[in-house]
C-alpha positions in Angstrom: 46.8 9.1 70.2 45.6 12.2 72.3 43.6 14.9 71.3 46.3 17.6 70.9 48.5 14.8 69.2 45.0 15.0 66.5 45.0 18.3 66.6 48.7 18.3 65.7 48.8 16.1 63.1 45.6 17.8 61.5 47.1 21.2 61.7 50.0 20.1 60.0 48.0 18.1 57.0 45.6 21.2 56.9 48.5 23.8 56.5 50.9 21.6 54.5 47.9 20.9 51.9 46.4 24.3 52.2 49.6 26.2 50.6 50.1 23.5 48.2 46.7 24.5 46.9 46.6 28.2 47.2 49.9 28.3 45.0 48.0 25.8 42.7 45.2 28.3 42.5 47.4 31.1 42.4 49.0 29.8 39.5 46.0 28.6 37.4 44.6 32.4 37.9 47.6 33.7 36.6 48.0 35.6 40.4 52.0 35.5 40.3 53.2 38.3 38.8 56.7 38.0 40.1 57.0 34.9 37.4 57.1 37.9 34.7 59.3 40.4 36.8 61.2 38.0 39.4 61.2 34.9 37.9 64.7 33.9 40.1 63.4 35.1 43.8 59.6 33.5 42.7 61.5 30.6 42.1 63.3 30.2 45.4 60.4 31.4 47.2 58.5 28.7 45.5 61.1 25.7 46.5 60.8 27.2 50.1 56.8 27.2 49.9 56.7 23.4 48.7 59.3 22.2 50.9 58.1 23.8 54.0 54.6 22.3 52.7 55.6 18.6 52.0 57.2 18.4 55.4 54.2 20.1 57.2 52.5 16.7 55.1 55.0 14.5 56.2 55.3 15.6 60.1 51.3 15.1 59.7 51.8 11.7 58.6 54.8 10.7 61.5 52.1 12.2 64.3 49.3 10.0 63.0 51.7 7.0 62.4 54.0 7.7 65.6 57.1 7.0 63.5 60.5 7.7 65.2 60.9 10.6 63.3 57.8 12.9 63.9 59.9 14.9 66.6 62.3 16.0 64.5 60.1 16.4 61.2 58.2 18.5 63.5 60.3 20.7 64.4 62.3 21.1 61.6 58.6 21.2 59.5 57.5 24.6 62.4 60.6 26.4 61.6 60.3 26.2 58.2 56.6 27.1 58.6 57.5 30.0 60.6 60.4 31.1 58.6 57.4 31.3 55.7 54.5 33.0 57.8 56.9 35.6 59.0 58.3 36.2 55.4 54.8 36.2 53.1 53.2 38.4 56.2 55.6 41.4 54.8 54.4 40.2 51.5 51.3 41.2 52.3 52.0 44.1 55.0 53.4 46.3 52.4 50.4 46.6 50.6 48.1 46.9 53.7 46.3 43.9 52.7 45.0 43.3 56.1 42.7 40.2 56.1 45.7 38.6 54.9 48.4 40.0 57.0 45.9 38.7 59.8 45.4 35.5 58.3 49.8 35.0 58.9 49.4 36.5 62.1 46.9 33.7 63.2 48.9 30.8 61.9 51.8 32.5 63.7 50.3 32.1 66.9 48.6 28.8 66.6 52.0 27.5 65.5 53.6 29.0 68.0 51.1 27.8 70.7 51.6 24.3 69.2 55.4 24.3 69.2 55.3 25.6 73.3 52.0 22.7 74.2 54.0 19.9 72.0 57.6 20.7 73.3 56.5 21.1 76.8 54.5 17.2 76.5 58.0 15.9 74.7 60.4 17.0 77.5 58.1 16.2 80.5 57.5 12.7 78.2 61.5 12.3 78.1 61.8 12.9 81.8 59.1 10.0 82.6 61.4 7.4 80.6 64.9 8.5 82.9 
């Protein structure tokens, strides 16, 4: 395994874990007001949240194990991570809460750089085997 195939798979872990956890936390502090005044679009955020985590975990897991599926769970794990970044950052925008719109800007590009280093290594990797 190279390093950036370590750095992937720990990225993925870190994030996939990391918003498991901070919904955990945001829940035990009583932090989600929207279960009181949304309790539908909480919901369906929430199912996008844990999905989009559990396959960050699971695309982790692939890149550590090299199982056939990691390519795709990657990719289909990064666009549901990006879908999420993008959407919580206006979350946060609208009440100028900037450490944390920052904090979903940062993510966005270190994804974004991962997705560009990874795809680049997969097509250049699928060109070696022709």
């Amino acid at each position: 395994m190279n390093k950036m195939t370590k750095i992937t798979a720990g990225f993925n872990l870190f994030v996939g874990a990391s918003m498991i956890l901070m919904w955990v936390f945001f829940y035990i502090s009583d932090a989600i007001p929207e279960l009181e005044t949304a309790p539908y679009d909480i919901a369906m955020h929430l199912i996008a949240e844990f999905i989009t985590a559990i396959l960050l975990i699971l695309s982790g897991i692939a890149f550590i194990k090299t199982y056939k599926l990691q390519e795709s769970l990657y990719y289909i794990s990064y666009g549901a991570l990006m879908y999420s970044i993008i959407n919580s950052s206006g979350y946060f925008l609208a009440p100028f809460d900037i450490a944390m719109t920052m904090m979903f800007g940062s993510l966005l590009i270190v994804s974004t750089g991962l997705v560009l280093y990874n795809t680049k290594q997969i097509v250049v990797s699928k060109n070696k085997e022709k």
